[in-house]
Z-matrix of the N, CA and C atoms (Angstrom, degrees):
N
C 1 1.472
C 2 1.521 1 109.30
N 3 1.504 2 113.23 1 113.48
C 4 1.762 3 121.19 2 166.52
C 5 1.309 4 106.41 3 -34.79
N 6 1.209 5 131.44 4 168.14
C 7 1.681 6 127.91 5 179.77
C 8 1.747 7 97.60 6 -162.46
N 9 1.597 8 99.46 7 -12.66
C 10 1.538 9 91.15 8 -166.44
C 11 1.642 10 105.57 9 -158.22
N 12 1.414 11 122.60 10 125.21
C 13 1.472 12 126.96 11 170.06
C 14 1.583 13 117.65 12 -80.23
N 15 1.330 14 96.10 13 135.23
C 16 1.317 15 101.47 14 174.48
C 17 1.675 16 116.71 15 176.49
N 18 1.431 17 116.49 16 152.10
C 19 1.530 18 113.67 17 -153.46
C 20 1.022 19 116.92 18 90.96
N 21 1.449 20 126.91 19 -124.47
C 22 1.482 21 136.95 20 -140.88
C 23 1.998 22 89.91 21 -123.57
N 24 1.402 23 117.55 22 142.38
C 25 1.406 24 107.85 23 177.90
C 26 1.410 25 95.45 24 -149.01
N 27 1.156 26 114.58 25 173.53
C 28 1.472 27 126.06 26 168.91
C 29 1.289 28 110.25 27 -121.09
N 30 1.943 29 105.30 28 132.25
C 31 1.642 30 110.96 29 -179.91
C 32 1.433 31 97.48 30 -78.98
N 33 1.868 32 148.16 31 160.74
C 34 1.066 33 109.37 32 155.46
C 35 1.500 34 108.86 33 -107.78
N 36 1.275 35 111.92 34 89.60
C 37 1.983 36 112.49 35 175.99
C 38 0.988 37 103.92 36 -137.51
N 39 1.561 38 114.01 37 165.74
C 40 1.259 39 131.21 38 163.26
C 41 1.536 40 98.35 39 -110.33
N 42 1.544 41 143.55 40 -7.62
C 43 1.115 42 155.44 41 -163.28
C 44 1.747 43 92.43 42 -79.36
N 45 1.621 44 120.95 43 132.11
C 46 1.231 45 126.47 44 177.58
C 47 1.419 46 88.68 45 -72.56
N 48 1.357 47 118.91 46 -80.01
C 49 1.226 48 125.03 47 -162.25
C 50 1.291 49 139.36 48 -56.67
N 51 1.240 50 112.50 49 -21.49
C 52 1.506 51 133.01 50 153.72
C 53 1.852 52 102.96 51 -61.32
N 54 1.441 53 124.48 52 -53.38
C 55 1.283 54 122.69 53 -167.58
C 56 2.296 55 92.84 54 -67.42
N 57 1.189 56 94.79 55 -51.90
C 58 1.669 57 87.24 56 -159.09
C 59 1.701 58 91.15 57 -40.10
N 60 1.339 59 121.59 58 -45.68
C 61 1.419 60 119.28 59 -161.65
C 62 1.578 61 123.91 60 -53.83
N 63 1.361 62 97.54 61 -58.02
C 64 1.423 63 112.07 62 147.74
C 65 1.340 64 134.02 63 -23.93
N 66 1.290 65 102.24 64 -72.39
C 67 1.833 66 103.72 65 175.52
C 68 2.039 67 100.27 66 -70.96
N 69 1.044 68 140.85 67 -28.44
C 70 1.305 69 129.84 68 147.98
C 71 1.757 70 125.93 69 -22.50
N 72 1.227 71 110.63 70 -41.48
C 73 0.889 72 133.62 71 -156.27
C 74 1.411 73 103.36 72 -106.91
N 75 1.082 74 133.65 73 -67.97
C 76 1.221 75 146.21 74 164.12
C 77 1.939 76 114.74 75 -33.93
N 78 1.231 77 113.26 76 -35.64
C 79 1.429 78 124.40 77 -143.70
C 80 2.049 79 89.65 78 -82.08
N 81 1.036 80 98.08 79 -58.28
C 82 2.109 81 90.52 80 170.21
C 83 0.947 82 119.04 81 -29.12
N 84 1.685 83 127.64 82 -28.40
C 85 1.104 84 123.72 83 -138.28
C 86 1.615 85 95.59 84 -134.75
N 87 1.171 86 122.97 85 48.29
C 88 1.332 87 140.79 86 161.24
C 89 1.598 88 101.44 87 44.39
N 90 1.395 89 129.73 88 41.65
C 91 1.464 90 143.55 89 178.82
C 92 1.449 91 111.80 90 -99.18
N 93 1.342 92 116.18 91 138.23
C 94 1.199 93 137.26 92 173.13
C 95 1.473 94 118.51 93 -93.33
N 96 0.909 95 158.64 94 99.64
C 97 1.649 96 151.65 95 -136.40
C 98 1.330 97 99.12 96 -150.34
N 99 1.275 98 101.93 97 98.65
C 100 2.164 99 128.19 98 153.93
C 101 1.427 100 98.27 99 -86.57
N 102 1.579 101 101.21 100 122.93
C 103 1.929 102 106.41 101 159.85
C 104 1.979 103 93.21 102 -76.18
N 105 1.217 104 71.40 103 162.36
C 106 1.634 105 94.65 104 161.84
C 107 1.457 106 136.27 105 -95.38
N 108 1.881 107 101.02 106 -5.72
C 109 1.945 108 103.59 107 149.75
C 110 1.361 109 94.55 108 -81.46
N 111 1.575 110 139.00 109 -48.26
C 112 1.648 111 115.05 110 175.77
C 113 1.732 112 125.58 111 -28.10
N 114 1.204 113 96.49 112 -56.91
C 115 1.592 114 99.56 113 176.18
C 116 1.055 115 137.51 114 -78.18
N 117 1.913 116 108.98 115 -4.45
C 118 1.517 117 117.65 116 168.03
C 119 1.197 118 101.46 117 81.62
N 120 1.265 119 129.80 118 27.20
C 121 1.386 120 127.77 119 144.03
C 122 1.293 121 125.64 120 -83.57
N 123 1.599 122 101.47 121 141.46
C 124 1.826 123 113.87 122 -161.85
C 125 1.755 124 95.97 123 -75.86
N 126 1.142 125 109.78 124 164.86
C 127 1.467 126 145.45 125 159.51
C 128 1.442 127 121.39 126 -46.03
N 129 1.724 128 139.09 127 78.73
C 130 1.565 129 113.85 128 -164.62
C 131 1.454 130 109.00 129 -78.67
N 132 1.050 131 113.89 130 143.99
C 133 1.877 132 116.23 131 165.61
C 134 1.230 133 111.77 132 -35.45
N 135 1.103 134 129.63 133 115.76
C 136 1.717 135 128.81 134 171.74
C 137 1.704 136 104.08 135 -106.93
N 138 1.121 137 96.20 136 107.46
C 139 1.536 138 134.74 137 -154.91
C 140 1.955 139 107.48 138 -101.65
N 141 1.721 140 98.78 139 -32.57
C 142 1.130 141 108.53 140 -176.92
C 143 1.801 142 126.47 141 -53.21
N 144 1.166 143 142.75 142 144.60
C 145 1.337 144 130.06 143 151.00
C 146 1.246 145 138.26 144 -105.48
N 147 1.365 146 86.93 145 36.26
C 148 2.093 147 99.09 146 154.02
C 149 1.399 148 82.87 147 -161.05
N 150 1.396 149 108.91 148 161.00
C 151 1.159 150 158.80 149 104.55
C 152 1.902 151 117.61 150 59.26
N 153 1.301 152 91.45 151 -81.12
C 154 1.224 153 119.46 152 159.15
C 155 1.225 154 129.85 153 -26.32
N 156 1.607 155 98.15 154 -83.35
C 157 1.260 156 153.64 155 -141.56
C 158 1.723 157 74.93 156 -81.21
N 159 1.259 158 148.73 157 -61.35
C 160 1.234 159 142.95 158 -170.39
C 161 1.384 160 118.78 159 -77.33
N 162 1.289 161 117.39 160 -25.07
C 163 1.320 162 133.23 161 -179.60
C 164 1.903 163 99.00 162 -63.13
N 165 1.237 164 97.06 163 -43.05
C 166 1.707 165 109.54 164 -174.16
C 167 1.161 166 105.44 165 -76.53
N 168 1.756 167 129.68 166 -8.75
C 169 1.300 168 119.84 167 -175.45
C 170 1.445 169 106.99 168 -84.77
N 171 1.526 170 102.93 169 -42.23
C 172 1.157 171 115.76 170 -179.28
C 173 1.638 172 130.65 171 -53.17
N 174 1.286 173 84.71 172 -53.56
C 175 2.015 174 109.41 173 175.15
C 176 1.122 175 102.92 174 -40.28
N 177 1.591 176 122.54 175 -53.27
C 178 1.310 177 137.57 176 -138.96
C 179 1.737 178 111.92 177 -78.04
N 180 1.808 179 92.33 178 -57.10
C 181 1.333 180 99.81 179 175.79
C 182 1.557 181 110.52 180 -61.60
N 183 0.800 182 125.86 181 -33.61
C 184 1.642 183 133.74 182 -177.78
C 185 1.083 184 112.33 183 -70.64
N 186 1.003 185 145.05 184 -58.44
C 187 1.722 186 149.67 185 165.99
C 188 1.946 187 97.59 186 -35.81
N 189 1.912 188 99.34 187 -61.35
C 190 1.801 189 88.39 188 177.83
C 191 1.430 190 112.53 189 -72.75
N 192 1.083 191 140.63 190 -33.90
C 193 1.517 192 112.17 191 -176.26
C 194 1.531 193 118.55 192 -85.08
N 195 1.640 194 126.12 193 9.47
C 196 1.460 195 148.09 194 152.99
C 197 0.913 196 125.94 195 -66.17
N 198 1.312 197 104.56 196 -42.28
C 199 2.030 198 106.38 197 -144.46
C 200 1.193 199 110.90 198 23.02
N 201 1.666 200 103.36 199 65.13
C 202 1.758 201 103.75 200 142.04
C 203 2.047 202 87.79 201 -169.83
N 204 1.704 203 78.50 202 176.92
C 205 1.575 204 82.95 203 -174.68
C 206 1.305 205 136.85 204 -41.00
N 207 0.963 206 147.21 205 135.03
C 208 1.323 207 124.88 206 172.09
C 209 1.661 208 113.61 207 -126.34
N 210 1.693 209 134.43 208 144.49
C 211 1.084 210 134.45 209 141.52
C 212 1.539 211 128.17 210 -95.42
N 213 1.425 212 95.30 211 147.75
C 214 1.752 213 96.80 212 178.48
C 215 1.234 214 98.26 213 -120.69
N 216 2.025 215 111.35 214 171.53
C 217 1.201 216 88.16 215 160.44
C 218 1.536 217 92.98 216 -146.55
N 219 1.462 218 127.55 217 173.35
C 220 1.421 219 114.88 218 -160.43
C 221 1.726 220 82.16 219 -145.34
N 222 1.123 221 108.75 220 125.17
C 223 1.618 222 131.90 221 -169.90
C 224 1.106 223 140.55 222 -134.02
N 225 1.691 224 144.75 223 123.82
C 226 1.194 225 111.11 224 -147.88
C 227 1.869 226 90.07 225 177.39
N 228 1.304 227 93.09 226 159.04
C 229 1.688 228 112.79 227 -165.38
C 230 1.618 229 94.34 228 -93.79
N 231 1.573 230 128.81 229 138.65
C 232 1.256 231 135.36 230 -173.70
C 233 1.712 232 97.31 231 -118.27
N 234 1.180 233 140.59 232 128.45
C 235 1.473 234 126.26 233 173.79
C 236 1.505 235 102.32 234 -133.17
N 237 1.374 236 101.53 235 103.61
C 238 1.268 237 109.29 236 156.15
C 239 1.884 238 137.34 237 -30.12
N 240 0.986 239 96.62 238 -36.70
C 241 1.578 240 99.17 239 179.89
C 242 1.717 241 102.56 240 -85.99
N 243 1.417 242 121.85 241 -9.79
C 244 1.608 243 118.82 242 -175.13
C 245 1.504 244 103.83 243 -116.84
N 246 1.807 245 114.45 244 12.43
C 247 1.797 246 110.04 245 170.56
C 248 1.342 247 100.63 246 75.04
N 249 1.474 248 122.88 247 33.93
C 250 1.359 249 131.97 248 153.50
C 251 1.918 250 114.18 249 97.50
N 252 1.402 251 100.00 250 -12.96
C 253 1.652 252 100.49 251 173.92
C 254 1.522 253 111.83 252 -81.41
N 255 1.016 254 100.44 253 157.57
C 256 1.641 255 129.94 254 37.13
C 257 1.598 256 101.13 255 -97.29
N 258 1.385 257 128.24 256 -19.09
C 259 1.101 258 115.85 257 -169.27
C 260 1.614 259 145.25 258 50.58
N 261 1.466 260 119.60 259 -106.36
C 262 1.307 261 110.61 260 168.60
C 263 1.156 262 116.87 261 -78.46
N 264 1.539 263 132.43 262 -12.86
C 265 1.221 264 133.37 263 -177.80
C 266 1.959 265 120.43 264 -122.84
N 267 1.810 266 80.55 265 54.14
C 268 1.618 267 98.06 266 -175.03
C 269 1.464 268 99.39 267 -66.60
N 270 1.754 269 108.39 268 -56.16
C 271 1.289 270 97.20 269 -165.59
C 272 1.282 271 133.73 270 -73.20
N 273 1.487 272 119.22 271 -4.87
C 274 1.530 273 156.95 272 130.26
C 275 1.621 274 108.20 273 -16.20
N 276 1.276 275 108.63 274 -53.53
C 277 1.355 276 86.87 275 175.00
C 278 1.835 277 120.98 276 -117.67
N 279 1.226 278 91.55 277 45.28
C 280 1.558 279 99.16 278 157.92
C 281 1.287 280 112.22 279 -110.36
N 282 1.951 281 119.21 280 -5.73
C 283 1.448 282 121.30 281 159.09
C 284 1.661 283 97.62 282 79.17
N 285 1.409 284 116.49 283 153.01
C 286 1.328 285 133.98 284 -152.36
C 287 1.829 286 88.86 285 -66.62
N 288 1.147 287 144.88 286 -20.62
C 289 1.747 288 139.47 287 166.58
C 290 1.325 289 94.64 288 -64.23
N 291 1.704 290 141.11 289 3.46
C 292 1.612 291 94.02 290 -161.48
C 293 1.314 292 149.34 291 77.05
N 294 1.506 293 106.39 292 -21.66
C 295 1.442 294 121.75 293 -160.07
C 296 1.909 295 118.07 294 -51.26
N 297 0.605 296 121.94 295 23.69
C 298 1.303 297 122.53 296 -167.29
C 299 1.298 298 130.33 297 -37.52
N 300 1.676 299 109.02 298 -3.17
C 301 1.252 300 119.90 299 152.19
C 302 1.767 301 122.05 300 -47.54
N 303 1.574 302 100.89 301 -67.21
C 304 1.360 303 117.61 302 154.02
C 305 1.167 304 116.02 303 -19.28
N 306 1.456 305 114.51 304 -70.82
C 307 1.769 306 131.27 305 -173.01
C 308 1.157 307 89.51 306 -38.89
N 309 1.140 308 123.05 307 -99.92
C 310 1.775 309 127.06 308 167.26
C 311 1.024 310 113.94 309 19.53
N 312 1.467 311 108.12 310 -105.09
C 313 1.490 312 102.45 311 165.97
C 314 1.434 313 167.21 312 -29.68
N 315 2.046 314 87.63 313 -16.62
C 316 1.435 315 113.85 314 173.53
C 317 1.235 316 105.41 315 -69.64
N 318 1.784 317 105.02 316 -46.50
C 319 1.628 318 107.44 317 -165.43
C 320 1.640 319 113.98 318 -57.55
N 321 1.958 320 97.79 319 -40.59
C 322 1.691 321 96.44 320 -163.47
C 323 1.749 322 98.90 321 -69.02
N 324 1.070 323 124.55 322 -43.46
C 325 1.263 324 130.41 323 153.74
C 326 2.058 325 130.38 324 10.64
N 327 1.648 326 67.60 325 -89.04
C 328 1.509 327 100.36 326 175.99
C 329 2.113 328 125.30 327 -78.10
N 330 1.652 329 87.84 328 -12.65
C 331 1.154 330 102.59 329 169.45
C 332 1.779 331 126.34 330 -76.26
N 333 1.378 332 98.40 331 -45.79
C 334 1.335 333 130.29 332 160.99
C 335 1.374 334 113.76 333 -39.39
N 336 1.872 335 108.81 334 -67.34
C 337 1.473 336 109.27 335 168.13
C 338 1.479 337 129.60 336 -49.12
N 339 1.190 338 107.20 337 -9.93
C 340 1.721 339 116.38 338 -146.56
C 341 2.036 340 91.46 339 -94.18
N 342 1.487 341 89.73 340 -20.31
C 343 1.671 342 100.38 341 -169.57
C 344 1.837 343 114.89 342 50.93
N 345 1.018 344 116.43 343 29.36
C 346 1.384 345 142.85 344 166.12
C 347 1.334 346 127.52 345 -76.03
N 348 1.297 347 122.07 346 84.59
C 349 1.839 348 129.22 347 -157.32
C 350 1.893 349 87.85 348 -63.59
N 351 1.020 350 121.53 349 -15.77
C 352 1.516 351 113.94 350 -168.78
C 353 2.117 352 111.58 351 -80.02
N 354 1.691 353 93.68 352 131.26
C 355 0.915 354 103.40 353 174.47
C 356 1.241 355 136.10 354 -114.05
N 357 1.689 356 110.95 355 19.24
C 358 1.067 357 119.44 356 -160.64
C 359 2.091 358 100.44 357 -97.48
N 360 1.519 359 98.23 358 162.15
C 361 1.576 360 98.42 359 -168.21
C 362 1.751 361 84.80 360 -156.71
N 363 1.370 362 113.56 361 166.57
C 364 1.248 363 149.43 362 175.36
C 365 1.592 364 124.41 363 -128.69
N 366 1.394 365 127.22 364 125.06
C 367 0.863 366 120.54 365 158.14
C 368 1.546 367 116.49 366 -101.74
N 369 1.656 368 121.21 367 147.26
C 370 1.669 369 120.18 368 175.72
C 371 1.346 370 79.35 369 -146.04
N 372 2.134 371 75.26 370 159.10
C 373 1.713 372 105.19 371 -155.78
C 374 1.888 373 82.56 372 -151.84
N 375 1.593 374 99.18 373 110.53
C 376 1.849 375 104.21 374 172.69
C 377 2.061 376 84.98 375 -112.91
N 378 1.669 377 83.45 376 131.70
C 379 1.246 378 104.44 377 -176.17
C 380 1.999 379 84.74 378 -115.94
N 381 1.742 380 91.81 379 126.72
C 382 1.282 381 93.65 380 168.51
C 383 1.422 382 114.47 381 -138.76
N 384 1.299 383 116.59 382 154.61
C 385 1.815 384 133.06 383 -162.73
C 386 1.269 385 111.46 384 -118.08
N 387 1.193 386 132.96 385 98.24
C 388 1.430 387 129.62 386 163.79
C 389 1.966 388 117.02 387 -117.73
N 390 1.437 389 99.18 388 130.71
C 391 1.166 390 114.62 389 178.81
C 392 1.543 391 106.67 390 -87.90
N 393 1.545 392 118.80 391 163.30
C 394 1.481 393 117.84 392 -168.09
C 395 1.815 394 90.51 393 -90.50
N 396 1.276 395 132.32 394 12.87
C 397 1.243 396 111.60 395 167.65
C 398 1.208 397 103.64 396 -90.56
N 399 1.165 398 129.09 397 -44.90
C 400 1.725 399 121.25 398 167.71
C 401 1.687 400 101.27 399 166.85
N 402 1.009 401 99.45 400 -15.33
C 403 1.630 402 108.68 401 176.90
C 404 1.336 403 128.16 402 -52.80
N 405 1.727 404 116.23 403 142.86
C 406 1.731 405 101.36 404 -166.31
C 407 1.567 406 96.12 405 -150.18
N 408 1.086 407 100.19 406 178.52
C 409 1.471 408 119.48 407 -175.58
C 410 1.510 409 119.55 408 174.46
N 411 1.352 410 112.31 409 139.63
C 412 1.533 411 132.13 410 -144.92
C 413 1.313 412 119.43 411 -135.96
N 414 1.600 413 131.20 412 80.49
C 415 1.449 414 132.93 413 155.21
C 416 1.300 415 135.69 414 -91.35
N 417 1.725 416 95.19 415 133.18
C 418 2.000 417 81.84 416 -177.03
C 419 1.505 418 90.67 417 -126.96
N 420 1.737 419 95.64 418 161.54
C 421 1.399 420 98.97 419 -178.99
C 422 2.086 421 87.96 420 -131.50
N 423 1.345 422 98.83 421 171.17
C 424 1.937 423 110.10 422 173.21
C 425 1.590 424 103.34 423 -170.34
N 426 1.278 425 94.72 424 137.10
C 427 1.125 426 135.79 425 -149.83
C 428 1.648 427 95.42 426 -127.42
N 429 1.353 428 120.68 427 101.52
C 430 1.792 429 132.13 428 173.36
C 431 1.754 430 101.59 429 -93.58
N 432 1.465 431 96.58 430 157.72
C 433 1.470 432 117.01 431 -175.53
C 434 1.542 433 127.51 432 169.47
N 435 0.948 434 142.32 433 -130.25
C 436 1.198 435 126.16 434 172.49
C 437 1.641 436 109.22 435 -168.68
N 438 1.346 437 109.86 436 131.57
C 439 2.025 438 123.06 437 178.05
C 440 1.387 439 107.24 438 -48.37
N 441 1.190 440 101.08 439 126.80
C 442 1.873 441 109.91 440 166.16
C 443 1.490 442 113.86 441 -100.95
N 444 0.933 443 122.00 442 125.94
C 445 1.531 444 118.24 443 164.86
C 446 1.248 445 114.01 444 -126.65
N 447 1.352 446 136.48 445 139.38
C 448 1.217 447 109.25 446 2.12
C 449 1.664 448 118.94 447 -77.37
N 450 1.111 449 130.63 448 149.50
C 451 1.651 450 149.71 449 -163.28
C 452 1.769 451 87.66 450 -59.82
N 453 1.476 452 93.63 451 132.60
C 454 1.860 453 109.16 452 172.41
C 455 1.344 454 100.47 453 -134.01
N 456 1.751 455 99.66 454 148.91
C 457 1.624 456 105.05 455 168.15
C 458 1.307 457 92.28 456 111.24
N 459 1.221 458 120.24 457 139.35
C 460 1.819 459 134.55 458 130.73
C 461 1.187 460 139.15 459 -102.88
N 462 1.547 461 112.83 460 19.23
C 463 1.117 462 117.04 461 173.53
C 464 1.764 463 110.66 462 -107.57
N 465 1.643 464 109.67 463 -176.78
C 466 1.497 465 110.12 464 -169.38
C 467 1.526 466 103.10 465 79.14
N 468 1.542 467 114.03 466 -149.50
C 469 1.353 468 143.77 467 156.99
C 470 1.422 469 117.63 468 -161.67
N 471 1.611 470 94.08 469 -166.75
C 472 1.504 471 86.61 470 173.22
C 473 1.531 472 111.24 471 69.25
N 474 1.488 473 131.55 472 -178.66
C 475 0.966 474 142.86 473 153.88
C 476 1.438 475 121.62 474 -39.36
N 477 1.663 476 137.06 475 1.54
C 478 0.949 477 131.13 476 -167.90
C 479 1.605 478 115.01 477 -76.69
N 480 1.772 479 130.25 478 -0.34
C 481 1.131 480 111.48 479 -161.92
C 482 2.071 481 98.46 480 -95.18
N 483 1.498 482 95.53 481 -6.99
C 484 1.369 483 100.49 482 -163.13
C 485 1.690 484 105.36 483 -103.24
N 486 1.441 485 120.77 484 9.49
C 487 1.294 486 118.23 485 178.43
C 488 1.469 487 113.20 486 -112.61
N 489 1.466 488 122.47 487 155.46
C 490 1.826 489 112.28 488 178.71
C 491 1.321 490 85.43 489 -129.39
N 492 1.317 491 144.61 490 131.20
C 493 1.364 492 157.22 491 166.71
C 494 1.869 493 89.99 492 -70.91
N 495 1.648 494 96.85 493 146.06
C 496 1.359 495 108.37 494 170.91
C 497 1.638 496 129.74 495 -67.15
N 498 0.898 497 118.05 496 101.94
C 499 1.643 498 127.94 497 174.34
C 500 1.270 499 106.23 498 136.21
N 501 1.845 500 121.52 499 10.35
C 502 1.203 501 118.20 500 -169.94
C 503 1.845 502 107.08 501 -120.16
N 504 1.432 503 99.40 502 175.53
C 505 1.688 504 83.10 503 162.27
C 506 1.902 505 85.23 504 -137.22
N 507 1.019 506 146.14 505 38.38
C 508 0.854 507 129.37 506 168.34
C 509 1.431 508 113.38 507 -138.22
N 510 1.515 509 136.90 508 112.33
C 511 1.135 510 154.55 509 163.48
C 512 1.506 511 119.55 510 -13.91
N 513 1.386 512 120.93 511 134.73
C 514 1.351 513 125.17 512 -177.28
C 515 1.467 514 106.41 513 -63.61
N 516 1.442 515 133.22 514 -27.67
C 517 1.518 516 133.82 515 142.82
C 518 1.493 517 108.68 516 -42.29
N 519 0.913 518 138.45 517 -11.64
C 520 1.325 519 118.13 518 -179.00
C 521 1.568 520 125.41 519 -125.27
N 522 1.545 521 108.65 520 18.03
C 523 1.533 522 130.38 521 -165.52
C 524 1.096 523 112.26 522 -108.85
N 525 1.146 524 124.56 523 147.32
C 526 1.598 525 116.83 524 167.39
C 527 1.280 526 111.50 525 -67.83
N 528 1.636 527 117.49 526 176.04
C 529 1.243 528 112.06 527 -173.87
C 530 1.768 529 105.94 528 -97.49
N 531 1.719 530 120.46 529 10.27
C 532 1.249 531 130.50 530 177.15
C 533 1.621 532 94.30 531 -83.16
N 534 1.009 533 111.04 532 -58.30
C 535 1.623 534 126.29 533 176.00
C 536 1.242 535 109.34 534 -50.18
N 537 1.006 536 150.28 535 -56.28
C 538 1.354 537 162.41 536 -149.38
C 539 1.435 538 101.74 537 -78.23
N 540 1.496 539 113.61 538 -80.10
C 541 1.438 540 130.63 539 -179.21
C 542 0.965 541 136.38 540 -127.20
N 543 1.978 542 108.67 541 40.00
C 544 1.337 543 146.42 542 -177.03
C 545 2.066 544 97.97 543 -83.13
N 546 1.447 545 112.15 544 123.01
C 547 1.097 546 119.08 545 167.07
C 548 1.848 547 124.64 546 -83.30
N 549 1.217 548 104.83 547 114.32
C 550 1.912 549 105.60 548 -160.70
C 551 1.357 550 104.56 549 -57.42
N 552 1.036 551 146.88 550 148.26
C 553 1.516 552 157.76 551 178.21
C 554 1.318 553 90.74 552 -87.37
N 555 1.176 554 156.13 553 1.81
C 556 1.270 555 145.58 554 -143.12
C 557 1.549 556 89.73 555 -128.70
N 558 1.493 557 121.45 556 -26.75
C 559 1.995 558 125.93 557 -149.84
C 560 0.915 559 95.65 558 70.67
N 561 1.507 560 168.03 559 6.01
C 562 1.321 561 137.58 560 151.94
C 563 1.510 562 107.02 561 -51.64
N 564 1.754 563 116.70 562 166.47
C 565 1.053 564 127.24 563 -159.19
C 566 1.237 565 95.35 564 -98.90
N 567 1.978 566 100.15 565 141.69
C 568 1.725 567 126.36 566 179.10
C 569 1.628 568 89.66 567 -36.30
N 570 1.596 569 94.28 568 -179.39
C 571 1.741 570 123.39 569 160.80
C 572 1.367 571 113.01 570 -80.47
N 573 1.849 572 96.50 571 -76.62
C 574 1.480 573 128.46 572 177.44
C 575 2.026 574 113.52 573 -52.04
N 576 1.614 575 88.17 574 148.22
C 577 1.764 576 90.25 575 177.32
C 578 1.496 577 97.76 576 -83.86
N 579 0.975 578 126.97 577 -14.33
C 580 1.783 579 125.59 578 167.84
C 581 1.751 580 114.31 579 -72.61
N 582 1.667 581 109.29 580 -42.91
C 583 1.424 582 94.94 581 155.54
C 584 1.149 583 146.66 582 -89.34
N 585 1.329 584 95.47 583 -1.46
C 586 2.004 585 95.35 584 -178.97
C 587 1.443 586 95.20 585 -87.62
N 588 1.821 587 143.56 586 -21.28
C 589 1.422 588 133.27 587 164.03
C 590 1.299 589 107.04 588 -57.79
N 591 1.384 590 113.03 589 -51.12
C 592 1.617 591 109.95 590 -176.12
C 593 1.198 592 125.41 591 -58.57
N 594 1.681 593 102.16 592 -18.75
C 595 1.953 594 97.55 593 166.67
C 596 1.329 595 117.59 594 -63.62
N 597 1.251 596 94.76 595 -34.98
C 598 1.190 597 110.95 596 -174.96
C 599 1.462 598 126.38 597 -35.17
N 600 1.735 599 82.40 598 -69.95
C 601 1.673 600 108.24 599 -172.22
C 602 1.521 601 116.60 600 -66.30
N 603 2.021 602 116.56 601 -23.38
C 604 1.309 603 129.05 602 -153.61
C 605 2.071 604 73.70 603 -80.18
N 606 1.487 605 105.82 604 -47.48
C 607 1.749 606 111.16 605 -156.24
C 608 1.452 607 104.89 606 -40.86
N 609 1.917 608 116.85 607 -42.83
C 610 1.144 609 123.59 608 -149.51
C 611 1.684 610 93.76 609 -105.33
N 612 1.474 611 137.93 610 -18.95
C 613 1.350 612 117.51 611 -148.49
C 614 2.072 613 91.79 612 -142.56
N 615 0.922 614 136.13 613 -30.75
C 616 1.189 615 142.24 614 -164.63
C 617 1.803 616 117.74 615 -101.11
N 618 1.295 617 114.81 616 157.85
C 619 1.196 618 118.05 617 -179.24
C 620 1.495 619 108.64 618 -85.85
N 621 1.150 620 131.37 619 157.99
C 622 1.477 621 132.09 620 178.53
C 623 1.425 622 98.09 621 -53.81
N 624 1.600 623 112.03 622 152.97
C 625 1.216 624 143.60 623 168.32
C 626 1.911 625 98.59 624 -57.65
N 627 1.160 626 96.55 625 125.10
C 628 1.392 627 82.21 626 153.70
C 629 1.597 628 117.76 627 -121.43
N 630 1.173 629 106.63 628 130.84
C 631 1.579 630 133.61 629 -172.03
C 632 1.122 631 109.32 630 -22.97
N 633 1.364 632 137.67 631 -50.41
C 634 1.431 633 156.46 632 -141.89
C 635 1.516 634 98.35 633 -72.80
């Protein structure tokens, strides 16, 4: 049984911005990080309905068509006023462009229809680890706050220009990416639902950060 990452790993995305984040994250921690469009590995059906459950699809196939570690991560906007979607199929509805402008717009959209004074939303992030012996492991982190419309910021991706995390007034579009999914030297807790899993995962599977 793996107990610990280190060396050479596999991200499993084809997502730029999901991967830059990743290797961000990864890079303290004396990690080597191949995506899996680098290596020309295909896309598996994520079939799952949560979270998880897709994160593990991903990991999985990637670790076997590697032979070496791989993490995935499976991510996604929760909106209270629409019964928690788009959820697992956030990136689903930015449609094979990506468009996530659109996405945007679906939500304020569909929010509107919903006649729902509530503006509150969630983002979750299941970070999952599978080794090619068969071994796995599963962190999620979420991150509450509330939809801005109209959408501010050009930074991040994804849904980030239309969310404000709680205690803030300024949109994950509008943060740096130190701010965003910067790990505190202190152990206080990440921003991002991608970094508070990754504390997670660094607490249980990784060598200390080194400072430098």
């Amino acid at each position: 049984m793996n107990d610990r990452l280190e060396g050479k790993i596999v991200i499993a995305t084809h997502n730029s911005g999901k991967l830059r984040e990743m290797r961000e994250l990864l890079a303290p921690h004396g990690i080597e990080a191949v995506s899996a469009g680098e290596l020309g590995l295909s896309e598996p059906e994520e079939t799952g309905d949560d979270f998880v459950t897709n994160a593990l699809i991903k990991a999985r196939a990637a670790a076997k068509g590697a032979g070496l570690p791989a993490l995935a991560d499976d991510s996604g906007l929760c909106v209270e006023a629409l019964g928690g979607a788009p959820g697992v199929f956030s990136a689903r509805w930015a449609g094979e462009t990506k468009d996530f402008a659109a996405a945007m717009a679906r939500v304020a959209q569909e929010m509107k229809a919903s006649g729902s004074p509530s503006r509150r939303a969630h983002f979750v992030s299941a970070l999952a680890v599978a080794w090619p012996d068969g071994a796995e492991q599963v962190f999620e982190g979420k991150v509450f706050g509330d939809l801005t419309f109209p959408t501010r910021g050009t930074r991040g991706f994804g849904y980030d220009p239309c969310f404000t995390p709680d205690g803030y007034t300024r949109t994950f579009g509008e943060m740096s990416a130190e701010e965003k999914h910067g790990i505190p030297a202190d152990g206080a807790q990440a921003l991002s639902h991608r970094a508070r899993a990754f504390q997670m995962l660094a607490a249980s599977l990784l060598a200390p950060a080194d400072p430098s």
